[in-house]
N, C-alpha and C positions, 0 to 999 in steps of 0.2 A: 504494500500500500504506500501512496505515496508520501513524502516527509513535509509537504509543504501544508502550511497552517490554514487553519480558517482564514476568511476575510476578515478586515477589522470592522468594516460595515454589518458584518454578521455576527458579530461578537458584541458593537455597539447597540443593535437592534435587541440583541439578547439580554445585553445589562439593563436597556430599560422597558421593555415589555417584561422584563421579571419584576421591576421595580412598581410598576400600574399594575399588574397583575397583582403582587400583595398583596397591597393597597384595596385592591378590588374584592381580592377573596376575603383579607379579614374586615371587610364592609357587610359581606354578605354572612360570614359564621360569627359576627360578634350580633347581628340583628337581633332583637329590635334595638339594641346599646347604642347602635349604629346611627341609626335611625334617624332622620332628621322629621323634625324640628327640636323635640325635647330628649332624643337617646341619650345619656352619660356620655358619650364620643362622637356623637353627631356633630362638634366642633372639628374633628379633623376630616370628616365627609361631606361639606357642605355643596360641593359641586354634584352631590346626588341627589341633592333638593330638584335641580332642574332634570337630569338624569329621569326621575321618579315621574315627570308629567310625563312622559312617555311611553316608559315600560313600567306596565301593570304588571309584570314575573316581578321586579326584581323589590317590590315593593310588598308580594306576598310570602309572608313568612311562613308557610307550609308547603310552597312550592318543589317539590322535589328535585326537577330536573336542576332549578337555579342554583341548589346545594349541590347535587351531582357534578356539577359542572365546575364548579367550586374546587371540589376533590379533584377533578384535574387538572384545576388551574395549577393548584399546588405540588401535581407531580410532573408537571409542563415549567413550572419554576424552580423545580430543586434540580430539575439534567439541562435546563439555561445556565443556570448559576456553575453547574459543574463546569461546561462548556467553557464560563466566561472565565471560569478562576484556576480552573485544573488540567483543562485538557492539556494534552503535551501534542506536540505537533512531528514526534519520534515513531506516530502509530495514528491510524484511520479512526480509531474511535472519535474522535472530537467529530470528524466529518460523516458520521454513521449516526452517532447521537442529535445533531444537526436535524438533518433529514429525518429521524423519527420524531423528535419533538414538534420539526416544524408538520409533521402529517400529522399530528395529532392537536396541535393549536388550527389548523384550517379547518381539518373536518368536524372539531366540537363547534366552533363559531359559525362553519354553513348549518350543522344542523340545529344550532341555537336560533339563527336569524331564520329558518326554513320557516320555524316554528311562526312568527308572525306572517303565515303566507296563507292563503284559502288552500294551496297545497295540505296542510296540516289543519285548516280549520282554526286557524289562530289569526286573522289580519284584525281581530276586534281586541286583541291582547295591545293591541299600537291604537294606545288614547287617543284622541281627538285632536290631537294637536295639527298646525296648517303643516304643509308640506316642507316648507324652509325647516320648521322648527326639529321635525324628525328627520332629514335630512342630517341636519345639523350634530342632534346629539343622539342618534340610534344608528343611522346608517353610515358615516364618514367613519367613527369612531371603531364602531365591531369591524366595517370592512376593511378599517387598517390592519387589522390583524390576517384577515384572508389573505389581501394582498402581499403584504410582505411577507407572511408565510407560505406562498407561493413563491416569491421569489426566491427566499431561500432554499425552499425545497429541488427548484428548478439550479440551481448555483450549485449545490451540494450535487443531486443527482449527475450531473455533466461533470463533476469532478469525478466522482467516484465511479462512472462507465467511465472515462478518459484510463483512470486507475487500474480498473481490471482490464480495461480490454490494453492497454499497453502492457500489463503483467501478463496476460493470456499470448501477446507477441512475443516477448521474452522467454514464454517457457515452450515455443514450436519449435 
């Protein structure tokens, strides 16, 4: 496998989508604490006041999938964090890890936003709000993460066929 390291763009993307992801998970498992307007910690979440006119999940505390999802954020930020602090660039794993994290940040977030679609029977879960406004704070926001979890997936992917298939010339 080859010795050459991550991108730093991909290691920067990785320091701070693990950083909004905490942030985001321990929003969701310290709720209702969370909570704004009166939670005990609702001072250090207050950008979820607007968040909240939006998405009716993330606002309901029995919600399961929005806890489930939760528990992957946090195993999607403990092999980022590895990525950003541990990997060694002597061995393919940092660029293997890559690639499964980033497949598994894309497809939890397509099947999180699916869920507000008539696909699913969910587009009534997206309040009432006018189109700028979810635009603004429901779709710009999660789609960051598809996309640049696509791009990493696509970056990582081309390296590691590049890897095997020139290992694969090497040992004909």
């Amino acid at each position: 496998m080859s010795t050459e390291s991550l991108p730093s763009w991909i290691k920067i993307w990785f320091f701070l989508s693990s950083a909004i992801c905490s942030w985001d998970a321990s929003f969701i498992l310290l709720r209702p604490h969370s909570m704004p307007p009166d939670g005990k910690y609702s001072h250090f979440y207050s950008p979820y006041t607007l968040y909240l006119t939006v998405d009716d999940k993330y606002g309901d505390l029995t919600d399961p999938f929005v806890i489930g999802q939760t528990w992957c954020n946090v195993a999607e930020i403990a092999m980022m964090l590895w990525i950003v602090f541990c990997s060694s660039s002597s061995n393919g794993k940092g660029w293997i890890i890559s690639l499964v994290v980033s497949t598994m940040t894309f497809w939890k977030t397509v099947v999180y936003m699916i869920q507000y679609t008539d696909l699913c029977h969910g587009a009534h879960l997206l309040k009432n709000a006018d189109f700028a406004t979810t635009l603004k704070l429901f779709y710009i926001p999660n789609g960051t993460w598809i996309v640049m979890s696509a791009f990493v997936m696509i970056a990582t992917w081309n390296h590691l066929a590049s890897a095997l298939s020139t290992g694969k010339n090497k040992s004909e």
